[in-house]
CHARMM-style PDB file with segment names, atoms N, HN, CA, C and O in Angstrom:
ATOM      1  N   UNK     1      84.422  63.421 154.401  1.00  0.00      PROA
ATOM      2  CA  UNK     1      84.702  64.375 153.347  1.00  0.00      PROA
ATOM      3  C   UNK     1      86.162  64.789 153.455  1.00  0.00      PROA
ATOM      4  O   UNK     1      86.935  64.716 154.411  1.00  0.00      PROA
ATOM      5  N   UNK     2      86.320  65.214 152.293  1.00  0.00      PROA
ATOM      6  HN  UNK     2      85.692  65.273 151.517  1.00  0.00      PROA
ATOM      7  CA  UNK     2      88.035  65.443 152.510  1.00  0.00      PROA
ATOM      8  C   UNK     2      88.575  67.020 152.734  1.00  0.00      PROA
ATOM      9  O   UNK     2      88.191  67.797 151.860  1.00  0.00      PROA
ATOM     10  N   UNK     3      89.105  67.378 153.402  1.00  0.00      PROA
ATOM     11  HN  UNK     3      89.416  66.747 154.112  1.00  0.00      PROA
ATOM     12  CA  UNK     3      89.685  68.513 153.967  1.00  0.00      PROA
ATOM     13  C   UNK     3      89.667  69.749 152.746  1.00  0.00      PROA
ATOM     14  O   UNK     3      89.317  70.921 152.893  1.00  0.00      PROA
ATOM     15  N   UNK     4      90.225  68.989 151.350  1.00  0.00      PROA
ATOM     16  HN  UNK     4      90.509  68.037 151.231  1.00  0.00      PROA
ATOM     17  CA  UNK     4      90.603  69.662 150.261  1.00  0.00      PROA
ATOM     18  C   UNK     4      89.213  70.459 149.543  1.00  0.00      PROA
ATOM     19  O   UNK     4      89.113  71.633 149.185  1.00  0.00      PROA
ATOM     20  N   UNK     5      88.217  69.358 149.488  1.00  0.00      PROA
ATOM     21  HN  UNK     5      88.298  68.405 149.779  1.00  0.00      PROA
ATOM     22  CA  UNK     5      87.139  69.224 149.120  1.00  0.00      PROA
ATOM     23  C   UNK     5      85.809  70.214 150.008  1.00  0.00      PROA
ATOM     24  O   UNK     5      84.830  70.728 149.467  1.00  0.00      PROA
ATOM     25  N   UNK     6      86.168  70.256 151.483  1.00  0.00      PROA
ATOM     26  HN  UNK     6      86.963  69.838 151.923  1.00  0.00      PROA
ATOM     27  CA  UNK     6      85.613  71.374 152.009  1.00  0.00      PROA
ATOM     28  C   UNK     6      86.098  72.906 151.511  1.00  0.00      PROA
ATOM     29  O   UNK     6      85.454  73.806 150.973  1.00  0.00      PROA
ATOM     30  N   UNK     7      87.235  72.834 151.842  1.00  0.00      PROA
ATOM     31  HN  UNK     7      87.757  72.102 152.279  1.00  0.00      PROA
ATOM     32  CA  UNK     7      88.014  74.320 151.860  1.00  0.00      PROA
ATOM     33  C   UNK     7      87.372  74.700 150.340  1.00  0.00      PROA
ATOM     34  O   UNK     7      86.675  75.714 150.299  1.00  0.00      PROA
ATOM     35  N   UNK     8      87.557  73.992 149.185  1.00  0.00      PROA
ATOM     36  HN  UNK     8      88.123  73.169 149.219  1.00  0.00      PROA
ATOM     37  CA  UNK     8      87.105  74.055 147.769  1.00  0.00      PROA
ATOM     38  C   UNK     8      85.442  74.522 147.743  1.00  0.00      PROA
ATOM     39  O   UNK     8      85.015  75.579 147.277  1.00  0.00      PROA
ATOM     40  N   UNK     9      84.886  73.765 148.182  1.00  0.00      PROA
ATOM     41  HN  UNK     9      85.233  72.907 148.561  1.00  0.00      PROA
ATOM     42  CA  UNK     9      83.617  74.192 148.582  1.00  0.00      PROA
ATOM     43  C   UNK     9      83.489  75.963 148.860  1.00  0.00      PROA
ATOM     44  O   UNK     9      83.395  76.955 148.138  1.00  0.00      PROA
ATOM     45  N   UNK    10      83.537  75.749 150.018  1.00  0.00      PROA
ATOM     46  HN  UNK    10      83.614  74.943 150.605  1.00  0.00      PROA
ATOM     47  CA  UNK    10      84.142  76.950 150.773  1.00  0.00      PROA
ATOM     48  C   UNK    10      84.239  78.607 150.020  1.00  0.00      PROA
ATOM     49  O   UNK    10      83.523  79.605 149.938  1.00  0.00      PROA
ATOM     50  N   UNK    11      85.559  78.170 149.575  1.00  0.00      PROA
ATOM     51  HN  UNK    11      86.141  77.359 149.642  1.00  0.00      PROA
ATOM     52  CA  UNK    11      85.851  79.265 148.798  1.00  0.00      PROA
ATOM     53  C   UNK    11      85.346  79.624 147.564  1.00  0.00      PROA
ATOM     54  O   UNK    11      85.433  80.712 146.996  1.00  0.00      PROA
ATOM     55  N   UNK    12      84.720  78.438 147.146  1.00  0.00      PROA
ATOM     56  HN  UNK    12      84.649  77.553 147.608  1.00  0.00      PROA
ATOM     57  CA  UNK    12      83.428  78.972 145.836  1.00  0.00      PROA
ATOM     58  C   UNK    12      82.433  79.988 146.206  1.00  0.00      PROA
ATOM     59  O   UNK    12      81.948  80.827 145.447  1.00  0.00      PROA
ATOM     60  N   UNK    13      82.187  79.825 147.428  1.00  0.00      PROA
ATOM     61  HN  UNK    13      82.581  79.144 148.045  1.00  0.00      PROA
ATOM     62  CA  UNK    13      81.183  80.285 147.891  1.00  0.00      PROA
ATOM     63  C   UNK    13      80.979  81.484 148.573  1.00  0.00      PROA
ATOM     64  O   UNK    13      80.023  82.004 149.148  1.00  0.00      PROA
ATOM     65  N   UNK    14      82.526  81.875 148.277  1.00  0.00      PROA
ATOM     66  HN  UNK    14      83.303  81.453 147.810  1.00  0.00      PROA
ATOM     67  CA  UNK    14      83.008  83.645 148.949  1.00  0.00      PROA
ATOM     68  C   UNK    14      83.682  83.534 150.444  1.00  0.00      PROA
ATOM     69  O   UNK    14      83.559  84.584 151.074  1.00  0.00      PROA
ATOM     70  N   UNK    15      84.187  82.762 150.961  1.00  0.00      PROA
ATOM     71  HN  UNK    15      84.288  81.908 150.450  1.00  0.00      PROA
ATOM     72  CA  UNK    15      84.645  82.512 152.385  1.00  0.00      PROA
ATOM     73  C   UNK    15      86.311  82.455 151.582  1.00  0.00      PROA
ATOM     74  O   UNK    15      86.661  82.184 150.433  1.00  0.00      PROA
ATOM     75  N   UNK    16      87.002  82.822 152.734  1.00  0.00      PROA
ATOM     76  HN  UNK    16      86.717  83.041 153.667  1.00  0.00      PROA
ATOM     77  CA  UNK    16      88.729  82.791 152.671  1.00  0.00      PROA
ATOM     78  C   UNK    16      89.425  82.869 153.788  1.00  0.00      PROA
ATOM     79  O   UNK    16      89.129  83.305 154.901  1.00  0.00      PROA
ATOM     80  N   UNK    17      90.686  82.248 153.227  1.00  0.00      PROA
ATOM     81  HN  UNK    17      90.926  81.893 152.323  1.00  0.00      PROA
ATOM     82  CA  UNK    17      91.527  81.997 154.771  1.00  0.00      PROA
ATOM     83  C   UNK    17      91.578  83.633 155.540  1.00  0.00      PROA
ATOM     84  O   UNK    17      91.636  84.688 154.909  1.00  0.00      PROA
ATOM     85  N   UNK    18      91.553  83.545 156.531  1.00  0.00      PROA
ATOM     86  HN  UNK    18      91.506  82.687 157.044  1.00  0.00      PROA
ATOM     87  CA  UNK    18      92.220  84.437 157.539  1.00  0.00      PROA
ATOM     88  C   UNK    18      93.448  84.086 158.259  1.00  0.00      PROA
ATOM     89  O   UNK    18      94.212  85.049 158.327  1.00  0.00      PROA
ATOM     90  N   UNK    19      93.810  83.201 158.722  1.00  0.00      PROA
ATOM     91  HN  UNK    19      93.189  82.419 158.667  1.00  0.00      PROA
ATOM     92  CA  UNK    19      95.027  82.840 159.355  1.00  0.00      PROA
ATOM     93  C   UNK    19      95.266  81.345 159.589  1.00  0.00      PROA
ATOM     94  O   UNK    19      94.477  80.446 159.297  1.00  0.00      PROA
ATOM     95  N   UNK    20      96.134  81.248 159.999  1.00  0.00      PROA
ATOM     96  HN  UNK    20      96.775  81.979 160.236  1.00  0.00      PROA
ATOM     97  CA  UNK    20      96.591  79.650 159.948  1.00  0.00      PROA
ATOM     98  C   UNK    20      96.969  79.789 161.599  1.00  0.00      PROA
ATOM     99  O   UNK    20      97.730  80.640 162.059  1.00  0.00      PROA
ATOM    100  N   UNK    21      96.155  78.604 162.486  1.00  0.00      PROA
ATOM    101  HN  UNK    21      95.536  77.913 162.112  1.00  0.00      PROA
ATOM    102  CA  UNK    21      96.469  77.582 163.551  1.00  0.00      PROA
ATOM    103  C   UNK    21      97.689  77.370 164.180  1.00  0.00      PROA
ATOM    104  O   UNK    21      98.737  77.751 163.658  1.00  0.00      PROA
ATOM    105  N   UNK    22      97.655  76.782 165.284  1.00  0.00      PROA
ATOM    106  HN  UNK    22      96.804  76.472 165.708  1.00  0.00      PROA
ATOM    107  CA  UNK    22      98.842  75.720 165.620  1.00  0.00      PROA
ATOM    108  C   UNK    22      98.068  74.339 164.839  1.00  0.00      PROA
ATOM    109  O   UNK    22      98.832  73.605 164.212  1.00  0.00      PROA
ATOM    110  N   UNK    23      96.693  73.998 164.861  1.00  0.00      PROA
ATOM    111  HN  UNK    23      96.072  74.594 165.371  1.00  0.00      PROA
ATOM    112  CA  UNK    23      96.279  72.604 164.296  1.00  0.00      PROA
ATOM    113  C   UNK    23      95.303  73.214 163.522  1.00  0.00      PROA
ATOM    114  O   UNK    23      94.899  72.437 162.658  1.00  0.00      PROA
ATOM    115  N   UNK    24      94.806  74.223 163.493  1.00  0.00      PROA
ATOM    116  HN  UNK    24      95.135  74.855 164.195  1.00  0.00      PROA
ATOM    117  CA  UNK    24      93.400  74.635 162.138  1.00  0.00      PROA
ATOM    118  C   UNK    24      93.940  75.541 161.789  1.00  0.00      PROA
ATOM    119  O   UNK    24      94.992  76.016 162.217  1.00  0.00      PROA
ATOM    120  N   UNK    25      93.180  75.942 160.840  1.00  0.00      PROA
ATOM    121  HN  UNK    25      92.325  75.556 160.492  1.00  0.00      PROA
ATOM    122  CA  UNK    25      93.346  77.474 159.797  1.00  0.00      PROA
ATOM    123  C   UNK    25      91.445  78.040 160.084  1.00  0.00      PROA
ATOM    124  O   UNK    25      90.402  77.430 160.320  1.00  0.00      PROA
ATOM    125  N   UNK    26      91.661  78.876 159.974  1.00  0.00      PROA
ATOM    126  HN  UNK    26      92.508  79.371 159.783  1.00  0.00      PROA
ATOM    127  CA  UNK    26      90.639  79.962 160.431  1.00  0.00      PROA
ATOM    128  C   UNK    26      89.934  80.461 159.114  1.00  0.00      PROA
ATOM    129  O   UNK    26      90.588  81.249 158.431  1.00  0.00      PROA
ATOM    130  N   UNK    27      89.379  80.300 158.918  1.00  0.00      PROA
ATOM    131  HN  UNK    27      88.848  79.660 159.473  1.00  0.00      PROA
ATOM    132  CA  UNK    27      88.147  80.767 157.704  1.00  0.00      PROA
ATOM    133  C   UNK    27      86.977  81.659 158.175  1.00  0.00      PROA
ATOM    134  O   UNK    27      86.288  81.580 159.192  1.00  0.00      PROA
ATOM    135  N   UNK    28      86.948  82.591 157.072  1.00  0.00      PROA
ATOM    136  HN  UNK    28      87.508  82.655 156.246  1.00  0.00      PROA
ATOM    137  CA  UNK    28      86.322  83.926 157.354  1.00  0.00      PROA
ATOM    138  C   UNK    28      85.098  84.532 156.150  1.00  0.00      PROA
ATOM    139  O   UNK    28      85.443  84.849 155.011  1.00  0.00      PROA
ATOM    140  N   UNK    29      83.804  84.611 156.584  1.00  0.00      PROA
ATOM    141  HN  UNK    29      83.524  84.354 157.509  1.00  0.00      PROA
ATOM    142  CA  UNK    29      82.936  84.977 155.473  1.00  0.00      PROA
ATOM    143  C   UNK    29      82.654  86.522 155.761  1.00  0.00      PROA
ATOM    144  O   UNK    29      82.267  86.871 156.876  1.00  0.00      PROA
ATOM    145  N   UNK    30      82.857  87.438 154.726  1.00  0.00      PROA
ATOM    146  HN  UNK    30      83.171  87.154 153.820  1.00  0.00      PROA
ATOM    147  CA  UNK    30      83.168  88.594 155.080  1.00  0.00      PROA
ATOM    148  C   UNK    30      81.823  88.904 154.755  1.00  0.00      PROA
ATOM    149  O   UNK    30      81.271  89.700 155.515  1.00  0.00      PROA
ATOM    150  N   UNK    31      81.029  88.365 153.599  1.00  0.00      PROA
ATOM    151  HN  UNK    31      81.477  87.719 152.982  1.00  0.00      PROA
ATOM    152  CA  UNK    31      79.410  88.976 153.651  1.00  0.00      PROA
ATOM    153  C   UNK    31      78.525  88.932 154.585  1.00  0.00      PROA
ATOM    154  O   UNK    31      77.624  89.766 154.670  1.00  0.00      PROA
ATOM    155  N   UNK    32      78.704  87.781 155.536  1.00  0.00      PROA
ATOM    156  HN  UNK    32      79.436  87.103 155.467  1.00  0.00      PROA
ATOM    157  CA  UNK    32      77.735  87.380 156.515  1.00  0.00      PROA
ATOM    158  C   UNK    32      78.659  88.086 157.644  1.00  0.00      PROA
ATOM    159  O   UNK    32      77.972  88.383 158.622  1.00  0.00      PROA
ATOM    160  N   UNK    33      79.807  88.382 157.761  1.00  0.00      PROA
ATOM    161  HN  UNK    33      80.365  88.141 156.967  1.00  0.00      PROA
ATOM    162  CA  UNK    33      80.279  88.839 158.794  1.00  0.00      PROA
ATOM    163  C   UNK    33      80.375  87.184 160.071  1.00  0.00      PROA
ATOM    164  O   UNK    33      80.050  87.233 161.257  1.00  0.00      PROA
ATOM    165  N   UNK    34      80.721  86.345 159.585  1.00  0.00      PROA
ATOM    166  HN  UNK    34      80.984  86.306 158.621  1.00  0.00      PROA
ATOM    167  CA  UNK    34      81.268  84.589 160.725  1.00  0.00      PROA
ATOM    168  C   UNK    34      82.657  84.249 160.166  1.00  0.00      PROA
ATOM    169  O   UNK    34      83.250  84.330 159.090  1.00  0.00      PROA
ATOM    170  N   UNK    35      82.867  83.868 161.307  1.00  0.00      PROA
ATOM    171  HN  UNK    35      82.386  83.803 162.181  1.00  0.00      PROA
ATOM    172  CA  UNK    35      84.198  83.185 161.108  1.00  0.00      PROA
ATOM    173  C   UNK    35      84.140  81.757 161.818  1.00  0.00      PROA
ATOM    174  O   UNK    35      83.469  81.425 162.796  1.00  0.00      PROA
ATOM    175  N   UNK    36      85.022  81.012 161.061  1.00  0.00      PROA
ATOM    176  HN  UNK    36      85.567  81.282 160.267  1.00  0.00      PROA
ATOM    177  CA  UNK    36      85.179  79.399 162.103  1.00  0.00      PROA
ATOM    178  C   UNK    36      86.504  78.954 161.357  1.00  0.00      PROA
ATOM    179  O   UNK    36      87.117  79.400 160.388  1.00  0.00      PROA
ATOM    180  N   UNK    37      86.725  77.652 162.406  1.00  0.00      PROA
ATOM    181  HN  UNK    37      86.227  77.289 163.193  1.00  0.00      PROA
ATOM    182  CA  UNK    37      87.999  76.842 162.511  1.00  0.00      PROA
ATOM    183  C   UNK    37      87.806  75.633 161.874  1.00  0.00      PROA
ATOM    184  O   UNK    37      86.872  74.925 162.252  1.00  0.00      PROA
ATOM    185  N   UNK    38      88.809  75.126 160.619  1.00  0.00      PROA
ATOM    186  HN  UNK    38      89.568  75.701 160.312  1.00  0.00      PROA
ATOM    187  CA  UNK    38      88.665  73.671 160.184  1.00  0.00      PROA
ATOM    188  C   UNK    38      89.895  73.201 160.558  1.00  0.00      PROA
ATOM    189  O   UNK    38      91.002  73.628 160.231  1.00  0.00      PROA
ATOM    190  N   UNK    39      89.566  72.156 161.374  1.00  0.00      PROA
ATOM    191  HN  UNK    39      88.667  71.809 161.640  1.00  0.00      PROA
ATOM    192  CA  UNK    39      91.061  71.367 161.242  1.00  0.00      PROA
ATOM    193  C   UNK    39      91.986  70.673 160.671  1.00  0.00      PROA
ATOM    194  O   UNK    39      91.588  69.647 160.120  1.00  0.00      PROA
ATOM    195  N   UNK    40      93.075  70.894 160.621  1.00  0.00      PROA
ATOM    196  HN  UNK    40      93.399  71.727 161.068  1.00  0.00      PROA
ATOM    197  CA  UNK    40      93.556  70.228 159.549  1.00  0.00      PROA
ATOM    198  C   UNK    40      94.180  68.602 159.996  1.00  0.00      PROA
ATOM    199  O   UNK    40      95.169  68.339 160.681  1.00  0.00      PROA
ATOM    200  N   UNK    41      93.406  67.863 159.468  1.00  0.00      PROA
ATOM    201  HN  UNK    41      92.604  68.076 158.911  1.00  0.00      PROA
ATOM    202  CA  UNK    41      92.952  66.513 159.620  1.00  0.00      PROA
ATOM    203  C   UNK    41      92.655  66.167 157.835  1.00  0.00      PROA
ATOM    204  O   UNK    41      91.946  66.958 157.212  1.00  0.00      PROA
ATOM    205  N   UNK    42      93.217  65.027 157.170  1.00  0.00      PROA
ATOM    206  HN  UNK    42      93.793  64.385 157.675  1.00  0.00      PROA
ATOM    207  CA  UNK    42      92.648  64.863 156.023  1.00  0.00      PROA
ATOM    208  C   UNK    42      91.317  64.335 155.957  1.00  0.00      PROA
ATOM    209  O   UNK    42      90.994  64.267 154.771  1.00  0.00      PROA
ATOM    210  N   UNK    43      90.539  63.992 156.606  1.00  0.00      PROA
ATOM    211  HN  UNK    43      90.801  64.048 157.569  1.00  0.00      PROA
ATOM    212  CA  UNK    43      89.032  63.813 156.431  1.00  0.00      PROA
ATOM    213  C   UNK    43      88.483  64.660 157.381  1.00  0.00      PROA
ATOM    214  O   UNK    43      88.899  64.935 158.507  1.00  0.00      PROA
ATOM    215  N   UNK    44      87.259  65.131 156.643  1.00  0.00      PROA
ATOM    216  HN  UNK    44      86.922  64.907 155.729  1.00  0.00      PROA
ATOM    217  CA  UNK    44      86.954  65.564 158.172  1.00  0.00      PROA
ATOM    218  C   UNK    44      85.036  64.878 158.386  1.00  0.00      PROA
ATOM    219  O   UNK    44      84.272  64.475 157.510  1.00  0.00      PROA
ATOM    220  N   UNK    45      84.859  64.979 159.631  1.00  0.00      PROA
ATOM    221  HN  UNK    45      85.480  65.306 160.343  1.00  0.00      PROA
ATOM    222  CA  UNK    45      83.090  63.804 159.608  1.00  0.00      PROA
ATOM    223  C   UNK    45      82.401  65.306 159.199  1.00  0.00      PROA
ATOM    224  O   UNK    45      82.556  66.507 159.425  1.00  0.00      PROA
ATOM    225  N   UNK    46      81.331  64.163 158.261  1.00  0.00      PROA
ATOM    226  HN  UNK    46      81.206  63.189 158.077  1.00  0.00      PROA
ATOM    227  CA  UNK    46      80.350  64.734 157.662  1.00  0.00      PROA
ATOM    228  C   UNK    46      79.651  65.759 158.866  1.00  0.00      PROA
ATOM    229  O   UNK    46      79.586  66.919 158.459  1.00  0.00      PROA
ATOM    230  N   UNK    47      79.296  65.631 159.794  1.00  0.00      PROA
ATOM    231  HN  UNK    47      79.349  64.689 160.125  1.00  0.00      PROA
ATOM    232  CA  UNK    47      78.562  66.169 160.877  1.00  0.00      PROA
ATOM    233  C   UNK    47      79.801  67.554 160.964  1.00  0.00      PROA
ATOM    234  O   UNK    47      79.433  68.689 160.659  1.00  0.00      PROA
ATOM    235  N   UNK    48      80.980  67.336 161.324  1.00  0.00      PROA
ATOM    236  HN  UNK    48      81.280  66.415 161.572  1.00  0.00      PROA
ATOM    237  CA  UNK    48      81.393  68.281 160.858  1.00  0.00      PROA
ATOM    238  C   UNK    48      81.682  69.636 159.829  1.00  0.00      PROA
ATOM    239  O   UNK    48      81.841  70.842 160.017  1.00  0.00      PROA
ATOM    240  N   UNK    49      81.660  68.848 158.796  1.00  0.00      PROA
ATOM    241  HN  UNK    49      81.531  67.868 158.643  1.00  0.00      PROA
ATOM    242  CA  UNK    49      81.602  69.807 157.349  1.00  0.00      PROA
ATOM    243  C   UNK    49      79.988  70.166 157.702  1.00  0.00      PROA
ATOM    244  O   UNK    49      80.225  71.295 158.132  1.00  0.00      PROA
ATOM    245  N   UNK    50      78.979  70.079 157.797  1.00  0.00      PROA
ATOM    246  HN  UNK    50      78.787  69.162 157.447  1.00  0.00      PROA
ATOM    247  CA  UNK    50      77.765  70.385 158.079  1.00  0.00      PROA
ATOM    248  C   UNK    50      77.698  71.574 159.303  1.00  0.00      PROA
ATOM    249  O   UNK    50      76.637  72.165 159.504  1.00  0.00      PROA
ATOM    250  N   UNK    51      78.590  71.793 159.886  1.00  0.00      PROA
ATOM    251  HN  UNK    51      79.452  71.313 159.722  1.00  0.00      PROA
ATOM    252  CA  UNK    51      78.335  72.596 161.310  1.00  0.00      PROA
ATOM    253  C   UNK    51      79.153  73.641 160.391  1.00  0.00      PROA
ATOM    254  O   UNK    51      78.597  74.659 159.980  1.00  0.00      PROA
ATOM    255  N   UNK    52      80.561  73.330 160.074  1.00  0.00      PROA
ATOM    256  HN  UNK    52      81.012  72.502 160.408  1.00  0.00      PROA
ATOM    257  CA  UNK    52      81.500  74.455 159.368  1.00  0.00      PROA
ATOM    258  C   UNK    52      80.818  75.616 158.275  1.00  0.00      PROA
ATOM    259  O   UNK    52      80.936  76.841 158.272  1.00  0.00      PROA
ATOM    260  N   UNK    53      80.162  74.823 157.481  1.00  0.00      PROA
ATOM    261  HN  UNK    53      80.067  73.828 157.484  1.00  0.00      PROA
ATOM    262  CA  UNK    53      79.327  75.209 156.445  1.00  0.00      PROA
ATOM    263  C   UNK    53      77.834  76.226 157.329  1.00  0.00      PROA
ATOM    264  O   UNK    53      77.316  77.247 156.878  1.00  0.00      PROA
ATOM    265  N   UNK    54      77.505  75.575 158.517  1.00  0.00      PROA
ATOM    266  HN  UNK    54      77.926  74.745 158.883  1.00  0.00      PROA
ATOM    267  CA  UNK    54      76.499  76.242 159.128  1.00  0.00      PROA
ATOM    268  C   UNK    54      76.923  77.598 159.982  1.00  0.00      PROA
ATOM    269  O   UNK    54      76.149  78.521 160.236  1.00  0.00      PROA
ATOM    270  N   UNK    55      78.344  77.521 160.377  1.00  0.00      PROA
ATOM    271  HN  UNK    55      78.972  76.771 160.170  1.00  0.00      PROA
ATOM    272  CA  UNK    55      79.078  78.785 161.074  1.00  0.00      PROA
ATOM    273  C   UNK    55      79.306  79.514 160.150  1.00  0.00      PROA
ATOM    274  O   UNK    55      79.003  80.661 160.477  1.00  0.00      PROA
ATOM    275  N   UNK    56      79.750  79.454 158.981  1.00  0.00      PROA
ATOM    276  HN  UNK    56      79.996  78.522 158.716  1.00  0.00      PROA
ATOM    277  CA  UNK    56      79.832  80.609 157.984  1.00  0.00      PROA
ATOM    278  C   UNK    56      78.322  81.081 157.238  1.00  0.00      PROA
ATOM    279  O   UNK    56      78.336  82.241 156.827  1.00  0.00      PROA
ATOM    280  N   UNK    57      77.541  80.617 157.105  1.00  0.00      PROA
ATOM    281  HN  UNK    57      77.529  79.674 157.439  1.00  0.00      PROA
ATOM    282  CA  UNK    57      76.467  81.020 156.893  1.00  0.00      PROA
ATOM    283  C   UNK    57      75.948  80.356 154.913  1.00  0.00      PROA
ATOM    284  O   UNK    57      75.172  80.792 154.062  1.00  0.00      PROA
ATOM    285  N   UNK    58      76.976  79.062 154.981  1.00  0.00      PROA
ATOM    286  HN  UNK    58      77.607  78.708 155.672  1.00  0.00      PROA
ATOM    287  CA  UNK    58      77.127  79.039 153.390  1.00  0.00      PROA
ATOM    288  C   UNK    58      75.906  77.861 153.328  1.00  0.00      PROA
ATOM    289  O   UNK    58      75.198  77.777 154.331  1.00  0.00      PROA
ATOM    290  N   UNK    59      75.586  76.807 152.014  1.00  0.00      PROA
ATOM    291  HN  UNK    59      76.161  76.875 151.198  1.00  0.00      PROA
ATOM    292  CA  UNK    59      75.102  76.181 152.077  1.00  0.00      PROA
ATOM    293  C   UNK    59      75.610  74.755 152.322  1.00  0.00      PROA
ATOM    294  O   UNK    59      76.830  74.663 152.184  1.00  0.00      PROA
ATOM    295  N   UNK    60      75.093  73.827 152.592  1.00  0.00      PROA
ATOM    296  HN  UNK    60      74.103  73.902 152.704  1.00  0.00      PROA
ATOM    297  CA  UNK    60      75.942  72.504 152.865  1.00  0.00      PROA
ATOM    298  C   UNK    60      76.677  71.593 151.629  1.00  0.00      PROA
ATOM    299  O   UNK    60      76.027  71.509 150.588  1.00  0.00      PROA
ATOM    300  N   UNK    61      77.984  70.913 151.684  1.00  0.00      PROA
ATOM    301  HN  UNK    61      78.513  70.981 152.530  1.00  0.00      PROA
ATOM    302  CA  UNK    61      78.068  70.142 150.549  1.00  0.00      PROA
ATOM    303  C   UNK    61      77.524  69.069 150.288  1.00  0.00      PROA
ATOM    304  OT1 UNK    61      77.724  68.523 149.203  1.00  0.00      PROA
TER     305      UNK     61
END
């Protein structure tokens, strides 16, 4: 999946940056109260986007 295409996801879904990395940016769901790290890598593995999506509390893409 592509990096662009998560974050897009993502932020439909009420999650937003909090800060930027030395190698990730930090994403923050303020309803559920989670935060997690995507790296910035232009693809990222599906098993990944699946865990990211599972730390914020959103649904999967």
């Amino acid at each position: 999946m592509k990096r662009r295409d998560l974050i897009r996801h993502i932020g439909n879904l009420g999650c937003e940056m909090l800060r930027e990395g030395g190698n990730h940016t930090v994403y923050v769901n303020r309803a559920e109260k989670k935060v997690t790290t995507i790296p910035r890598h232009r693809e990222i593995d599906e098993n990944l986007s699946r865990k990211i999506c599972k730390d914020l509390g959103v649904e999967r893409p």
